[in-house]
C-alpha positions as CSV (number, residue, x, y, z in Angstrom):
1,X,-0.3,76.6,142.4
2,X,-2.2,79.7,141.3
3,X,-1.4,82.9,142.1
4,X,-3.3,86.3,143.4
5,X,-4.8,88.2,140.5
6,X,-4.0,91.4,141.2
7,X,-6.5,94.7,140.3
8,X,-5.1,98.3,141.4
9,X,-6.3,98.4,144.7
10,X,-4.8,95.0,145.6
11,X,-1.2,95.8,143.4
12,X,-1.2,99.6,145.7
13,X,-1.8,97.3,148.9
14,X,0.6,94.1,148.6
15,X,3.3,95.6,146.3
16,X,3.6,99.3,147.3
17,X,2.5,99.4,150.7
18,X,3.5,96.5,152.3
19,X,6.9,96.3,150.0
20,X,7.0,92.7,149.3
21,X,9.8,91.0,147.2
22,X,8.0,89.9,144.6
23,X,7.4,88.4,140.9
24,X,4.1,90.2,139.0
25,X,3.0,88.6,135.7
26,X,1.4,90.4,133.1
27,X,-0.5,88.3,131.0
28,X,-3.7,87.8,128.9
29,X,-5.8,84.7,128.6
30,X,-5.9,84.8,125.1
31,X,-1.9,84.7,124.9
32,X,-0.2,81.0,124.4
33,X,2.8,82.5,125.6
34,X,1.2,83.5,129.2
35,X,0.2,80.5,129.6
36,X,3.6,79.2,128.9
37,X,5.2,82.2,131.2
38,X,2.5,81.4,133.8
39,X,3.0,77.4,134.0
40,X,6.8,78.4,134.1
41,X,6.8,80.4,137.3
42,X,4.0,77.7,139.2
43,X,7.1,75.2,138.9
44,X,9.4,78.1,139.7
45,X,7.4,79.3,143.0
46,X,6.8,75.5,144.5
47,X,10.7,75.5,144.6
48,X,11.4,79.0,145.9
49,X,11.9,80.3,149.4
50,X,8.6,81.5,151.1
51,X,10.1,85.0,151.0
52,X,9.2,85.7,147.8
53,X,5.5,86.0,146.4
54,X,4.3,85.6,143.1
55,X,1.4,87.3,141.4
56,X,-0.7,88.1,138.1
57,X,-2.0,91.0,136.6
58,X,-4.8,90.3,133.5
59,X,-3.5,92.9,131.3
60,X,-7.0,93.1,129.7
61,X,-9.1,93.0,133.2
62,X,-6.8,96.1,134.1
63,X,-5.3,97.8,131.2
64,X,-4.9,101.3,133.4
65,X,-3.0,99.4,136.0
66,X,-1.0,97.6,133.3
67,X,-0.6,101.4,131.2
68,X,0.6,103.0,134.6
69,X,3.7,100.3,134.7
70,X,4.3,101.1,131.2
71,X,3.9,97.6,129.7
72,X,3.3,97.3,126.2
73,X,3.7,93.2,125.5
74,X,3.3,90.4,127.4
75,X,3.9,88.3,129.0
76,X,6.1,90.4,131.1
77,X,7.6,89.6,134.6
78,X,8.4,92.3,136.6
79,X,10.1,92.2,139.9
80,X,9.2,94.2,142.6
81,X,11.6,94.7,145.8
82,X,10.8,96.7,149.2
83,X,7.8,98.9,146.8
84,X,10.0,99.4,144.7
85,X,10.4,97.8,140.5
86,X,13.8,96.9,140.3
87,X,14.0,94.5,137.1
88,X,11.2,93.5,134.4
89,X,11.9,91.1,131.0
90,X,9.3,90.9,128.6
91,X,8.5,88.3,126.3
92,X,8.6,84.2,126.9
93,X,12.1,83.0,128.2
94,X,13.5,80.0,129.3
95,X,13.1,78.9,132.8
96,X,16.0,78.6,134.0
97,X,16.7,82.7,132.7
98,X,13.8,83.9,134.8
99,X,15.3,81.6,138.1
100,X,18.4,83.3,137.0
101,X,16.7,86.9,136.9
102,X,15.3,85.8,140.5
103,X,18.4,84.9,142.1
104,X,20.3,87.9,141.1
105,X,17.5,90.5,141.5
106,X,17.0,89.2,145.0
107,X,20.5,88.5,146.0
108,X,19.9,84.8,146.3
109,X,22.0,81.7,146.6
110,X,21.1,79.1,143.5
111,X,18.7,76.0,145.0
């Protein structure tokens, strides 16, 4: 499944205005680990509820965007709740860490 790539206007419009509960990805194209990170959260959002979206951000497409968040390596998942970011790892993890990071930062029940 691939997700929305985001640019500013689009990130100010989904994530800040309508306040989703959300997953952003930072990534580059160039980076093995995004790729990794990327193919990671396709398996983790055909397996999550419908309530929460998933998204990228091309750190080199949008590098202001990317600057204004403050993000310095990637990939980097951050989560977004009601507008707001409320929890962010960088780097590659394992799997079942960033379902882990999803359930708590969301207040879900394991699947």
């Amino acid at each position: 499944m691939e997700k929305l790539l985001l640019n500013p206007a689009l990130f100010d419009k989904l994530i800040v205005q309508q306040q989703l509960q959300c997953v952003v990805c930072v990534f580059t194209r160039w980076s093995g680990k995004s790729h990794i990170m990327r193919r990671m959260l396709d398996n983790i959002s055909d397996s999550k509820p419908r309530n929460i979206s998933f998204f990228a951000i091309d750190k080199d497409s949008h590098p202001v965007l990317v600057q204004r968040m403050g993000i310095q390596s990637v990939p980097t998942l951050l989560f977004f709740k009601k507008g707001d970011l409320i929890n962010e790892i960088s780097g590659l993890v394992a799997e079942s860490e960033i379902l882990e990071l999803i359930e708590d930062t969301f207040n879900m029940e394991a699947a």
